[in-house]
KOLLUMVEX-61838 format. One record per residue: residue number from 1; residue in three letters; z, y, x of N, C-alpha, C in turn. Coordinates in Angstrom, 3 decimals, m for minus. Each point is the difference from the previous one (the first is absolute). Layout:
N
NUM  ALA  Z  Y  X  Z  Y  X  Z  Y  X $
...
! end
This chain:
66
1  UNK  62.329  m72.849  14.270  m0.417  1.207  0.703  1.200  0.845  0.437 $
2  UNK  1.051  m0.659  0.108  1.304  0.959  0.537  0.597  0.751  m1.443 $
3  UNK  m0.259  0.038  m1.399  0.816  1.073  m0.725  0.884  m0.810  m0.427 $
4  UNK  0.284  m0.992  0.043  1.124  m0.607  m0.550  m0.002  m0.466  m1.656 $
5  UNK  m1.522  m0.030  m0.476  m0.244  m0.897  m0.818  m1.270  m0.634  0.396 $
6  UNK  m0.410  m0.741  m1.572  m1.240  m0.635  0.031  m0.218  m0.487  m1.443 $
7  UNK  m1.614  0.753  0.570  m0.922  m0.298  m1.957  m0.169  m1.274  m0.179 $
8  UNK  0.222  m0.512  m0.750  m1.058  m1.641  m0.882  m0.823  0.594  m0.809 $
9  UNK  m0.599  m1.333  0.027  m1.047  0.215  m0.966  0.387  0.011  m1.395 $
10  UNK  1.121  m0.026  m0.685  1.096  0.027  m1.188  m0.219  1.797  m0.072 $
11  UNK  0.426  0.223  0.825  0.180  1.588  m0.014  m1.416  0.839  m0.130 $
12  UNK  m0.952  m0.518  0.896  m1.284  0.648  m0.161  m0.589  m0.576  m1.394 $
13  UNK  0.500  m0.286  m0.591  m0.838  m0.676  m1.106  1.146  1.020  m1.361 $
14  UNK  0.963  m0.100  m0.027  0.789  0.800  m0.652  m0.275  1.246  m0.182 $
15  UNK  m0.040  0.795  1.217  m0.772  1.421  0.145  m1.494  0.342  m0.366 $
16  UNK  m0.421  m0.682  0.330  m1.539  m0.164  m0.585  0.027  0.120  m1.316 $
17  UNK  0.873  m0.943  m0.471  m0.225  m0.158  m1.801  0.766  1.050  m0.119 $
18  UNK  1.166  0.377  m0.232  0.645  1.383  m0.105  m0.945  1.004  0.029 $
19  UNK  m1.036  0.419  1.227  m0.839  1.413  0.171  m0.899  m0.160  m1.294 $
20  UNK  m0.629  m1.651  m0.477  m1.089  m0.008  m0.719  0.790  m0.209  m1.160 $
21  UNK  0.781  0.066  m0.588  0.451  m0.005  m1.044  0.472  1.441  m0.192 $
22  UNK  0.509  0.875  0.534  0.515  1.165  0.299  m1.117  0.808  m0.331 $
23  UNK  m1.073  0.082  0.359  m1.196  0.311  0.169  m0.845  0.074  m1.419 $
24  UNK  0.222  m1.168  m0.891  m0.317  m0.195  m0.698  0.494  0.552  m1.142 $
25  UNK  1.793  0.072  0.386  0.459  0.921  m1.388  m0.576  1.410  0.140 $
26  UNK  m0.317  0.351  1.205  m0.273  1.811  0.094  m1.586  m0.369  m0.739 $
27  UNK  m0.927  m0.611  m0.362  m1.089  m0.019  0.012  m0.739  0.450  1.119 $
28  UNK  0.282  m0.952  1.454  m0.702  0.587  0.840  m0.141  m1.256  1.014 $
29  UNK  m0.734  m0.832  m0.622  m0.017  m1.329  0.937  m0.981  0.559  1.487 $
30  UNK  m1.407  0.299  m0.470  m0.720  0.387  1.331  0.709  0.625  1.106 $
31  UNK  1.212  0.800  m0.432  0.554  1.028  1.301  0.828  m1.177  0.607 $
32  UNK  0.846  m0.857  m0.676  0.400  m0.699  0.716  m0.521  m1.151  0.813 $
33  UNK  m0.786  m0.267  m0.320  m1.130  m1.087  0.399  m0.643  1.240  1.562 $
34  UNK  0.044  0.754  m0.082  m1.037  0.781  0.752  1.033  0.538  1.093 $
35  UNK  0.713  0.299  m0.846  1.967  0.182  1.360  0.359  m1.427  0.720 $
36  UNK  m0.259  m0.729  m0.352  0.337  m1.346  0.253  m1.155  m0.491  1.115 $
37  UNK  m1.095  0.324  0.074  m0.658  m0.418  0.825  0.094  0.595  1.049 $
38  UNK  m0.001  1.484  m0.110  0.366  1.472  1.556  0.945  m1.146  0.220 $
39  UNK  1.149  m0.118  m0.523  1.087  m0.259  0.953  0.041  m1.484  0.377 $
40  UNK  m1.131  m0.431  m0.043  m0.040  m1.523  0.438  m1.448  0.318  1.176 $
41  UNK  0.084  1.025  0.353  m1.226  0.267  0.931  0.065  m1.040  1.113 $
42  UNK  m1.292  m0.162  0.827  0.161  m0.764  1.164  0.940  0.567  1.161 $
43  UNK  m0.292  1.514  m0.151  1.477  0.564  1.177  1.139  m0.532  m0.268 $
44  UNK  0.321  m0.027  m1.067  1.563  m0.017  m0.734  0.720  m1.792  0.987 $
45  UNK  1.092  0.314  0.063  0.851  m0.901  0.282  0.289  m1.359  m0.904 $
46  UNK  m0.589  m0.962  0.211  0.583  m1.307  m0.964  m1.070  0.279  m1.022 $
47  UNK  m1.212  0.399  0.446  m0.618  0.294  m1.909  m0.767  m1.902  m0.031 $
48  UNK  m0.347  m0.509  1.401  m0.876  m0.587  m0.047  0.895  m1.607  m0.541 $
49  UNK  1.521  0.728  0.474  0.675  m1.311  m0.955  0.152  m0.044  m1.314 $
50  UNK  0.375  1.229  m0.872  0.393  0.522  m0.850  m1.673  m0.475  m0.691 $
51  UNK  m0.727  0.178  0.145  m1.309  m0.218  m0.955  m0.213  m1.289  m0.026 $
52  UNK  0.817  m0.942  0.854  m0.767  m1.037  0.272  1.217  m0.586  m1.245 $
53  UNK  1.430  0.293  0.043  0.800  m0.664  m0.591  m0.690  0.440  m1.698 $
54  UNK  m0.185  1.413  m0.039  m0.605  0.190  m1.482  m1.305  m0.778  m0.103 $
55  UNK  m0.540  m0.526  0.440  m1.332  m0.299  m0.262  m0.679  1.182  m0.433 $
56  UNK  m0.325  0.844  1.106  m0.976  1.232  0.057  m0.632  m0.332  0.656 $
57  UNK  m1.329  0.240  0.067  m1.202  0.124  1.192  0.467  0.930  1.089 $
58  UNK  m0.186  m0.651  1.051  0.058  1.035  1.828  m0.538  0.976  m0.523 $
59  UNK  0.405  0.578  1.070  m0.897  1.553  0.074  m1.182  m0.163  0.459 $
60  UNK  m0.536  m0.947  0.632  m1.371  0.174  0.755  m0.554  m0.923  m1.348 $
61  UNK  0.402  m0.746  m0.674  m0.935  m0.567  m1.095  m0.355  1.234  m0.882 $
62  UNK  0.988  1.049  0.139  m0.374  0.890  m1.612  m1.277  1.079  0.872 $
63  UNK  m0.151  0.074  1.278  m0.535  0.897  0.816  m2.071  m0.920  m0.293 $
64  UNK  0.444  m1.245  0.160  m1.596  m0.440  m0.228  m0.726  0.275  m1.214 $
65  UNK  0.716  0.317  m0.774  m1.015  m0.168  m1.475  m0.991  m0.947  m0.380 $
66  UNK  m0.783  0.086  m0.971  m1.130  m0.895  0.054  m1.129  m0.457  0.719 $
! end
């Protein structure tokens, strides 16, 4: 995208575990779990790669419900 790097999926997977482990020492897994999804919104830039490399559900799967 022009900044003069680039994510792997090494890195998105690192950060991920970092927030949820991080998260976990504060005793506050839901906020991060719940921060983690805003910023993986369908607007957001790269979310639809970024979920796909975590194995997260799309955004339009979490939008159908049951």
């Amino acid at each position: 995208m022009g900044h003069g790097y680039e994510l792997t999926g090494l890195d998105a997977h690192e950060a991920h575990r970092l927030a949820l482990d991080g998260a976990e020492a504060c005793h506050q897994p839901e906020l991060a779990l719940v921060t983690i999804e805003q910023a993986l919104g369908p607007d957001r830039p790269m979310s639809a790669w970024l979920r796909r490399v975590l194995g997260l559900p799309s955004a339009a799967a979490d939008k159908k419900g049951p």
